[in-house]
ZAVO-549041 format. One line per 3 residues: number of its first residue (from 1); their letters; for each residue x, y, z of C-alpha. Coordinates in nm, 3 decimals. Example, Ala and Ser with C-alpha at 12.3 -4.5 7.8 and 13.67 -1.06 7.14 Angstrom:
BEGIN
1	AS	1.230/-0.450/0.780 ~ 1.367/-0.106/0.714
***
This chain:
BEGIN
1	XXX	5.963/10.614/10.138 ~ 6.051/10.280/10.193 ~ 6.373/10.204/10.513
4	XXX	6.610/10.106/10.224 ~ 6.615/10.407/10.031 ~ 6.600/10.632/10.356
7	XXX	6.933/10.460/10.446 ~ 7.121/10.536/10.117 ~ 7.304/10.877/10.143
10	XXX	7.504/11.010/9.808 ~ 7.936/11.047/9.869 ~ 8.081/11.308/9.702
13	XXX	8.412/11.220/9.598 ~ 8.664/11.511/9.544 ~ 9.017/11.368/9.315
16	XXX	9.286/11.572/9.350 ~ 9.258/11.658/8.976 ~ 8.937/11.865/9.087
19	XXX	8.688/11.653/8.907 ~ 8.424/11.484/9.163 ~ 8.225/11.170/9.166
22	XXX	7.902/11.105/9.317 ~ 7.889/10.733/9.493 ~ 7.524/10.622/9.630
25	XXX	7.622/10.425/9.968 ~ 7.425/10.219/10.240 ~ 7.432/10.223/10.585
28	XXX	7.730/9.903/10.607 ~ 7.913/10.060/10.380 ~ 8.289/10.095/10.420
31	XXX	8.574/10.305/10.337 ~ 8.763/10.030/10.134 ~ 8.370/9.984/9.942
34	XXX	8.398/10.348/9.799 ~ 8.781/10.374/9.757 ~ 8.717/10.016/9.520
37	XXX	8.396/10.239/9.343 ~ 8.664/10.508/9.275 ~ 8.891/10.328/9.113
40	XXX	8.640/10.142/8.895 ~ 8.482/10.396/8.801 ~ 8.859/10.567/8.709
43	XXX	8.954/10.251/8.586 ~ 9.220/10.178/8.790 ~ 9.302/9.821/8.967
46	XXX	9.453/9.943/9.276 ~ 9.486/10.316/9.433 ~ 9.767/10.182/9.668
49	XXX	9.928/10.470/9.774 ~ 9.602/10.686/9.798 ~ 9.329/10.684/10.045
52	XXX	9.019/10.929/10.169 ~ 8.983/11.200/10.387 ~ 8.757/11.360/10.617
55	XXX	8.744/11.710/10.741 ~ 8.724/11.721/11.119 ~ 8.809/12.071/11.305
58	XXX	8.949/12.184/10.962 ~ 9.187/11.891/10.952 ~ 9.208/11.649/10.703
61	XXX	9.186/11.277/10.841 ~ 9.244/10.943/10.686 ~ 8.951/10.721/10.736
64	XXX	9.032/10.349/10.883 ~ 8.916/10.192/10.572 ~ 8.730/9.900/10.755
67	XXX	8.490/10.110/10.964 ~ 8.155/10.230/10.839 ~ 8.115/10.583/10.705
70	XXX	7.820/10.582/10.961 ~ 8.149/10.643/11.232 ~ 8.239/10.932/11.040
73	XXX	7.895/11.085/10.952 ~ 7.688/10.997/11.228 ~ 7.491/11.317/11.269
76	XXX	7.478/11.411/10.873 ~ 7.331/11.036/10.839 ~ 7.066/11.093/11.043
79	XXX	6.938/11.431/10.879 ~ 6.603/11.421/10.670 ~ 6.475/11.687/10.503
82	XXX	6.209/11.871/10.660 ~ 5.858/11.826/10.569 ~ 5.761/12.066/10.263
85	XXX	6.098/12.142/10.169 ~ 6.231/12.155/9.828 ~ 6.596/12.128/9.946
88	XXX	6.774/11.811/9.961 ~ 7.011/11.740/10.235 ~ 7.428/11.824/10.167
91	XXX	7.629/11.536/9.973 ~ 7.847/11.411/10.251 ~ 8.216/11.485/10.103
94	XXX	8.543/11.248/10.095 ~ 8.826/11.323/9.957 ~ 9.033/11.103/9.739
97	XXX	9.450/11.192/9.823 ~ 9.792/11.050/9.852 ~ 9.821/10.908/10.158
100	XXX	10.131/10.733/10.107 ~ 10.409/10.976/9.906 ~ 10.725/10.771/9.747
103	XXX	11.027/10.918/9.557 ~ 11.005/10.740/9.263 ~ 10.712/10.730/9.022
106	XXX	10.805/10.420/8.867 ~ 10.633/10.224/9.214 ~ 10.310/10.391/9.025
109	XXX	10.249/10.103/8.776 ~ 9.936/10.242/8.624 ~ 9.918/10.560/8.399
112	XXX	9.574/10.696/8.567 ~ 9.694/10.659/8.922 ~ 10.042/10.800/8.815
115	XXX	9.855/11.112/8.666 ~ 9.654/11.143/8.995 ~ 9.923/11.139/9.177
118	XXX	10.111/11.395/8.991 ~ 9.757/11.599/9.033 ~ 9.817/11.561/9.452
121	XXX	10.206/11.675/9.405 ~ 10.086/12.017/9.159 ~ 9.845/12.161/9.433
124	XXX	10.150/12.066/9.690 ~ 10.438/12.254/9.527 ~ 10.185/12.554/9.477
127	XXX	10.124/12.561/9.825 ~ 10.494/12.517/9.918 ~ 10.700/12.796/10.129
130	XXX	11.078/12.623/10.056 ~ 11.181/13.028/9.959 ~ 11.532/12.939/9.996
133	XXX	11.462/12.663/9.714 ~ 11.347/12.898/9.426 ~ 11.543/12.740/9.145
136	XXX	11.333/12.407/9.214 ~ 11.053/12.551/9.159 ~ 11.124/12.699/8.792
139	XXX	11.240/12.330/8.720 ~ 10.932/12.189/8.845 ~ 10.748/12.445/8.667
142	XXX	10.916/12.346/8.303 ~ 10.860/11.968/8.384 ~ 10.462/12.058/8.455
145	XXX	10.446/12.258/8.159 ~ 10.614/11.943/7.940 ~ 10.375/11.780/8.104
148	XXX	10.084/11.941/8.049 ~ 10.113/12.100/7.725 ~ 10.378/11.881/7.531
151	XXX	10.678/12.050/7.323 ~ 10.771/12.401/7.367 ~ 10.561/12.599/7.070
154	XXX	10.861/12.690/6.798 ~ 10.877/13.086/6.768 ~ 10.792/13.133/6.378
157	XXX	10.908/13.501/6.216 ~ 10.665/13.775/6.203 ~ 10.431/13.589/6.428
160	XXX	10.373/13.757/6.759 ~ 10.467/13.549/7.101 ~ 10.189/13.536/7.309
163	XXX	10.161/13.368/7.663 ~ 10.026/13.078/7.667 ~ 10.011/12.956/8.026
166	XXX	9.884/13.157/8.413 ~ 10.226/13.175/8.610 ~ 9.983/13.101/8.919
169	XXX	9.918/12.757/8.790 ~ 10.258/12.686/8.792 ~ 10.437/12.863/9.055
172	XXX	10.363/12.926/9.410 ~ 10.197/13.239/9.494 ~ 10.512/13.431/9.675
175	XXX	10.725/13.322/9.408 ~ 10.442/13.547/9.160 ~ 10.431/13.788/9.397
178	XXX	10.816/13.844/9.412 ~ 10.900/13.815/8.992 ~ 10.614/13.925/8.865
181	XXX	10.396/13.768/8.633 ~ 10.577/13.936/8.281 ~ 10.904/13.782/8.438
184	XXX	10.793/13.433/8.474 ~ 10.612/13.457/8.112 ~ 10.947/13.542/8.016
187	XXX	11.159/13.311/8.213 ~ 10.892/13.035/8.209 ~ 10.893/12.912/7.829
190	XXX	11.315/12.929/7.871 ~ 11.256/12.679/8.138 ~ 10.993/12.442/7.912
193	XXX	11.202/12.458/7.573 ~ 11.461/12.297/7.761 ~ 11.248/12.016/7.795
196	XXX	11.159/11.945/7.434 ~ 11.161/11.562/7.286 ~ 11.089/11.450/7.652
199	XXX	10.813/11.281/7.662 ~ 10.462/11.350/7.931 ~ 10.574/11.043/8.090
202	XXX	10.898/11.102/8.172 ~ 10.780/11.505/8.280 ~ 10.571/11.337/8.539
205	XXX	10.817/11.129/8.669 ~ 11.085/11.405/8.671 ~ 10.831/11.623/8.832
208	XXX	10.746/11.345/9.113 ~ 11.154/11.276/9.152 ~ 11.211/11.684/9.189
211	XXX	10.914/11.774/9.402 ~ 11.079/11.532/9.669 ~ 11.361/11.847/9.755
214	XXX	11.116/12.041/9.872 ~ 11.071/11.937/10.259 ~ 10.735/12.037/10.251
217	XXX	10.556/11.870/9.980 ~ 10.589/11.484/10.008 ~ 10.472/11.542/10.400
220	XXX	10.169/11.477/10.586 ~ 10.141/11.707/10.868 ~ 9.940/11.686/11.196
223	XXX	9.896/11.933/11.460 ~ 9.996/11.833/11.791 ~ 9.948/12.045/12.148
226	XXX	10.244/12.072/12.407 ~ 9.992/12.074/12.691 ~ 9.613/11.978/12.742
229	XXX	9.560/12.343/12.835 ~ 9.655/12.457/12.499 ~ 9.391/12.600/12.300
232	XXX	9.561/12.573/11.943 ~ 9.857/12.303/11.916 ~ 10.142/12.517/11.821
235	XXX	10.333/12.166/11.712 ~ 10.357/12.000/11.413 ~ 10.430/11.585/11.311
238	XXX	10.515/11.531/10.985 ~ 10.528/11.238/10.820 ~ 10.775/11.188/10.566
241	XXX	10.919/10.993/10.339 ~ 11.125/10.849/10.587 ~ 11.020/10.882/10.904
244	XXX	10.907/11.174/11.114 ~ 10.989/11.512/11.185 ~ 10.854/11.765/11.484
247	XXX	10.833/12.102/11.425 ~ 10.692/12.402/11.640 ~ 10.501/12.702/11.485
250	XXX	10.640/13.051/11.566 ~ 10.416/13.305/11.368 ~ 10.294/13.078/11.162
253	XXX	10.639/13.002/11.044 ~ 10.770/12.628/11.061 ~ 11.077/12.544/11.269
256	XXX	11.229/12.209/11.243 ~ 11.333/12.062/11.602 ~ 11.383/11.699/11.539
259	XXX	11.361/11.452/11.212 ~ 11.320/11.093/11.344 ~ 11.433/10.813/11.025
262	XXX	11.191/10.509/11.105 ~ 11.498/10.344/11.263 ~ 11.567/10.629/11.526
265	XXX	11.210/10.537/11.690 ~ 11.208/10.342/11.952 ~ 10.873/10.379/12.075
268	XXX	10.511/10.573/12.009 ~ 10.279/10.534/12.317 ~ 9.922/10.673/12.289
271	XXX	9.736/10.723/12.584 ~ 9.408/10.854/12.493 ~ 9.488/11.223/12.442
274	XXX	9.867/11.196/12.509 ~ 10.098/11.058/12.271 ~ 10.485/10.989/12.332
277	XXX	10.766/10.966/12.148 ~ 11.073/10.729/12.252 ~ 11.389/10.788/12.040
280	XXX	11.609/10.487/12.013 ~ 11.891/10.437/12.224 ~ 11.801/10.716/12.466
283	XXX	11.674/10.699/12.826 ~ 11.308/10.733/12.856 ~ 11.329/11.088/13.012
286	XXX	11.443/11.178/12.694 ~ 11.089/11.093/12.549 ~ 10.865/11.384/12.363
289	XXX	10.526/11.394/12.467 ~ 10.236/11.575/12.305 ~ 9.914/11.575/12.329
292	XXX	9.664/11.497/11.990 ~ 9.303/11.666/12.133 ~ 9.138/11.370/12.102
295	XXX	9.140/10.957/12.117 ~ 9.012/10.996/11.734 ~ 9.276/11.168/11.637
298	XXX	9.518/10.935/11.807 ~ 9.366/10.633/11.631 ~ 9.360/10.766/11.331
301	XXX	9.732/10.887/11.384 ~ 9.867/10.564/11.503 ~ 9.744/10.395/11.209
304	XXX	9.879/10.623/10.985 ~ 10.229/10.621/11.128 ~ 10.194/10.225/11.165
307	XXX	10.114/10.150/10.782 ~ 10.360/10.397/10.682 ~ 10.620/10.279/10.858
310	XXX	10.523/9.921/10.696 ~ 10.530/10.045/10.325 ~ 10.846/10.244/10.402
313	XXX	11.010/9.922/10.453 ~ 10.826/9.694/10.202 ~ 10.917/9.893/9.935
316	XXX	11.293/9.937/10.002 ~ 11.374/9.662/9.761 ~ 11.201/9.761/9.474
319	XXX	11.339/10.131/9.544 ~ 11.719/9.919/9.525 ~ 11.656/9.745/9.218
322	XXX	11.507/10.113/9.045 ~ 11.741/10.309/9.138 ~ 12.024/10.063/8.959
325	XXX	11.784/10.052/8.637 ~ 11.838/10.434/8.664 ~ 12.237/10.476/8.726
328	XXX	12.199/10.226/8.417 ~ 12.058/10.459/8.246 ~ 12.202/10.784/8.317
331	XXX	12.595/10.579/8.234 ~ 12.428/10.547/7.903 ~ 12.307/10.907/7.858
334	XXX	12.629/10.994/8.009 ~ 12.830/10.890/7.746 ~ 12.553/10.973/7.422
337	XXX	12.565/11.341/7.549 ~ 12.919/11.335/7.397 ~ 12.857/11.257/7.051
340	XXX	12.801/11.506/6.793 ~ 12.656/11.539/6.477 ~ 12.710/11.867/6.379
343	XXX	13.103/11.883/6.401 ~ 13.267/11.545/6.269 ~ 13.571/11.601/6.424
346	XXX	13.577/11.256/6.494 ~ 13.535/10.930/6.367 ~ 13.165/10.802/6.380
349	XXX	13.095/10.637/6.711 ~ 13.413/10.797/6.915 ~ 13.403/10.892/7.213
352	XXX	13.722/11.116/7.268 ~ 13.592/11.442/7.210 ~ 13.474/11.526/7.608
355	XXX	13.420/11.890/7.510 ~ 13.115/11.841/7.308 ~ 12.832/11.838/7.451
358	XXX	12.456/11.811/7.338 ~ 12.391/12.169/7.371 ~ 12.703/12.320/7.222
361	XXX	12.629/12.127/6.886 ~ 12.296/12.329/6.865 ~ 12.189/12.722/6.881
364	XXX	11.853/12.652/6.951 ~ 11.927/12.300/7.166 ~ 11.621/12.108/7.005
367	XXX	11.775/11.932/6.770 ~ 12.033/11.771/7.044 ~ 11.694/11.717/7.244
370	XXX	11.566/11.491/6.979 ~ 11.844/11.276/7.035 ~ 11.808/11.272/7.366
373	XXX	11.419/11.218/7.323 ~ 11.523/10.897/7.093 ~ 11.763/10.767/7.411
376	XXX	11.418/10.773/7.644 ~ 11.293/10.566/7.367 ~ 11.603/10.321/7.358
379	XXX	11.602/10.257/7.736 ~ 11.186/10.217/7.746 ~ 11.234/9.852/7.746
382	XXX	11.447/9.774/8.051 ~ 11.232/10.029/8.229 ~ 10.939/9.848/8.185
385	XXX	11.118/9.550/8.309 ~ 11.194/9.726/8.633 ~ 10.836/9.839/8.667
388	XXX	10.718/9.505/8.664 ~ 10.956/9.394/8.892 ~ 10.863/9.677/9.129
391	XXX	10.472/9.594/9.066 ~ 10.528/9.238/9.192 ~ 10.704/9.368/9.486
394	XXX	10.469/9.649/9.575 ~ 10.158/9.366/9.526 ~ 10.351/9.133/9.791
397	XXX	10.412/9.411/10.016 ~ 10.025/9.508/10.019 ~ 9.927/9.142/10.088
400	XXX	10.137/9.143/10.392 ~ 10.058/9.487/10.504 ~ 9.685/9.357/10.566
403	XXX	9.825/9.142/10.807 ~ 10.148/9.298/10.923 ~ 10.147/9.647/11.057
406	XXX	10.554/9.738/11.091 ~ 10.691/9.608/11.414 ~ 10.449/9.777/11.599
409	XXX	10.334/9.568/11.910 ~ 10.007/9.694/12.010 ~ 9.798/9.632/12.323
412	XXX	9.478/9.855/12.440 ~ 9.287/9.920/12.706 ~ 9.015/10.112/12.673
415	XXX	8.702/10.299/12.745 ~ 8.398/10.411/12.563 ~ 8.394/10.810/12.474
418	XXX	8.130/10.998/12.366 ~ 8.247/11.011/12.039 ~ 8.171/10.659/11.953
421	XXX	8.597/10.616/11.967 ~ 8.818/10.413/12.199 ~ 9.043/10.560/12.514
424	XXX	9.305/10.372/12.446 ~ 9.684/10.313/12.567 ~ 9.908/10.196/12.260
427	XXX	10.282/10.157/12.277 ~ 10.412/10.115/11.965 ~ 10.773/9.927/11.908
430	XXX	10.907/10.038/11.590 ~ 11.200/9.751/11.710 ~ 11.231/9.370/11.614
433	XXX	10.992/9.154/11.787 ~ 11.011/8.903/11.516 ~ 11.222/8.887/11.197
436	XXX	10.965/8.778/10.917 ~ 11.021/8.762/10.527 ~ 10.817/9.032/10.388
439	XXX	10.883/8.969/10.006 ~ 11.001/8.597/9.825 ~ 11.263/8.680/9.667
442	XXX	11.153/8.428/9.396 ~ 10.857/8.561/9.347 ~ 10.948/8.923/9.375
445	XXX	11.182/9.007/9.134 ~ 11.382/8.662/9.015 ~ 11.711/8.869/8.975
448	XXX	11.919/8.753/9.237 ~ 12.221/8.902/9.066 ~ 12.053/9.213/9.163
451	XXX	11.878/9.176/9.468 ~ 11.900/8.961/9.806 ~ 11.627/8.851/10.000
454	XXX	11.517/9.088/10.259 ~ 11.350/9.077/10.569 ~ 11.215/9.329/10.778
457	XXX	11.078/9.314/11.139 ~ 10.709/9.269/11.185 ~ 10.474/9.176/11.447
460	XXX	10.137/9.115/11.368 ~ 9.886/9.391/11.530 ~ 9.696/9.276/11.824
463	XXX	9.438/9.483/11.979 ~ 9.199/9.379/12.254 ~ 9.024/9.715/12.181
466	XXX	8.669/9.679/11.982 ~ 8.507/9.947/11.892 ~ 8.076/9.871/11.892
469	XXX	7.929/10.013/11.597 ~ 7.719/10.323/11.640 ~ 7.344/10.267/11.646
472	X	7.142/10.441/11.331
***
């Protein structure tokens, strides 16, 4: 066997859809090399707010996209089979998931990705323990099954109704457990005909607008220790849309302590192990400090809270110009929702009959749906303009998030482990070193009746930590 082919391993790539793709790598290959494989092979141009995982101590991490998967699978890499033997060594396994969740699915500019996405969110909301939320979940239940399956099927006479969906695909399992499946395959289809005309587009959307009450679905959460000594960390970082939020774990249930909006942080400091949290404004006795296990884990975490923080505030202005498209929008359903067409009580066209609604002009409610399935229609166009607005800005906020990493002021010093990883001191300044322009405004969106220019505070990282590669 020649040296080439005994350093090529096969990836197995896991999408959150639960299909799998199987990517032969070398021994320089990178993160960023398989995440562009993946999206060729989807077809997709850029999985911007996705990246890939690796399982360490049961944990999902976030690989640093520029190191070599040889950091990651060092031991697995070096495993041949043994002589005589007919098996063949494990796949190593990535997964492909959100790493970056957003409240509006319009900032997804591609269908694929968008459907991926929505993929992420469904195994999320199943998983979700919100139980004081349980109405949410019905809704996001009606918007998957739109989704999924199209228009409600019409009842016809004589015909028996039959189920035609698992309540555990749709709702989470305590909310089965408490109902009962023969109430949610009652209640369930209620829920869904309410969303006939809409298109799977617009279900999707809705579902990825909804899913964002629920505080524990568009969260990444990390488990943090209060002391070294601590066997299991009994803390918990999330990172939000945002910002951050601290809980601690009391029999396994989740109690909020404090929920830190990017511009409450002051500072993060990593120190190997230890990593600090400065709240603006307050003395530094006031900091939190926790402690991550390892100076992996603290890499990895700092550079997930540092590019988060950067999208967070790259993307505000395409959020501002959406959300406008949308109050557009709903002004215009607003005032459609009043016409009728069953009682002509008025002239055609008036508006002056506030008591009609869509629904009380209907028994059934689908034919006022229709109409309101033509109005998605009529407003299709200045959506689209806003997406491509957004796309611009989203494509200038990626180019300088390569080189700008949030107003977070780095310096390292640091010391070789045995893990191949640095010990390394970081304080992070999540203040205003510098004020740079993150987006042209000309560029961006060329609607400066709608938007001003906006700057944001960035420094650009600087590390004096290098990390040797580890010898094959």
């Amino acid at each position: 066997m020649s040296t080439s082919v005994k350093q090529e391993r096969t990836i197995c790539v896991l999408l959150p859809n639960k299909a799998q793709l199987d990517i032969t790598v070398g021994i320089k290959t990178t993160g960023q090399d398989v995440l562009n494989r993946v999206a060729e092979f989807l077809g997709i141009k850029e999985l911007h707010f996705f990246g890939l995982t690796v399982v360490k101590d049961n944990e999902h991490i976030f690989l640093d996209m520029e190191e070599k998967l040889t950091k990651y699978f060092a031991k697995e890499w070096k495993q041949e089979p043994r002589k005589g033997s007919l098996k063949r060594p494990l796949p190593l396994v990535l997964f492909l998931k959100v790493q970056y969740y957003i409240e509006n699915g319009r900032l997804l500019c591609e269908r694929k990705a968008r459907h991926l996405y929505y993929a992420d969110l469904r195994e999320r909301v199943l998983r979700s323990e919100c139980r004081q939320q349980e109405e949410v979940y019905f809704q996001l239940a009606g918007y998957a099954l739109q989704a999924d399956l199209g228009d409600h099927p019409l009842p016809r006479e004589g015909m028996e109704v039959t189920p035609y969906f698992e309540p555990k695909e749709y709702f989470p399992p305590w909310i089965v457990a408490k109902r009962g499946v023969n109430y949610l395959l009652c209640h369930g289809p209620k829920v869904h005909q309410e969303m006939w005309g809409m298109s799977t587009r617009d279900a999707i959307l809705l579902f990825i607008r909804e899913s964002c009450q629920l505080e524990d679905v568009p969260v990444r959460f990390y488990r943090l220790q209060k002391d070294k000594k601590e066997e299991k960390g009994t803390a918990l970082l999330g990172l939000t849309l945002r910002g951050m939020q601290v809980y601690q774990e009391v029999n396994n249930i989740r109690q909020l302590l404090y929920d830190f909006p990017w511009s409450n942080v002051g500072r993060l400091t990593f120190l190997g192990k230890k990593f600090e949290i400065q709240p603006d404004g307050l003395p530094s006795a006031r900091k939190l400090v926790y402690y991550t296990g390892s100076s992996f884990r603290s890499r990895h975490l700092l550079l997930h809270l540092s590019s988060s923080h950067q999208l967070y505030l790259s993307l505000q202005p395409a959020l501002k110009h959406l959300r406008q498209l949308e109050e557009s929008k709903e002004k215009k359903c607003y005032r459609e929702s009043y016409i009728s067409d069953d009682l002509d009580l008025d002239p055609q066209g008036s508006e002056s009959s506030p008591g009609l609604s869509r629904h009380s002009t209907s028994s059934s409610g689908i034919e006022a749906d229709a109409r309101q399935h033509s109005m998605y229609a009529e407003m299709a166009s200045m959506e689209e303009e806003g997406q491509l607005q957004a796309e611009k800005c989203f494509s200038s906020a990626v180019s300088q998030g390569s080189s700008c990493t949030s107003g977070f002021d780095t310096g390292s010093k640091a010391r070789i482990e045995d893990e191949g990883w640095p010990e390394e001191e970081t304080k992070t300044s999540v203040g205003s070193p510098e004020e740079v322009l993150v987006d042209d405004p000309d560029e961006m969106f060329q609607l400066a009746d709608l938007l001003e220019g906006v700057s944001v505070d960035c420094a650009e990282l600087s590390s004096d930590t290098h990390s040797p590669d580890s010898e094959i």
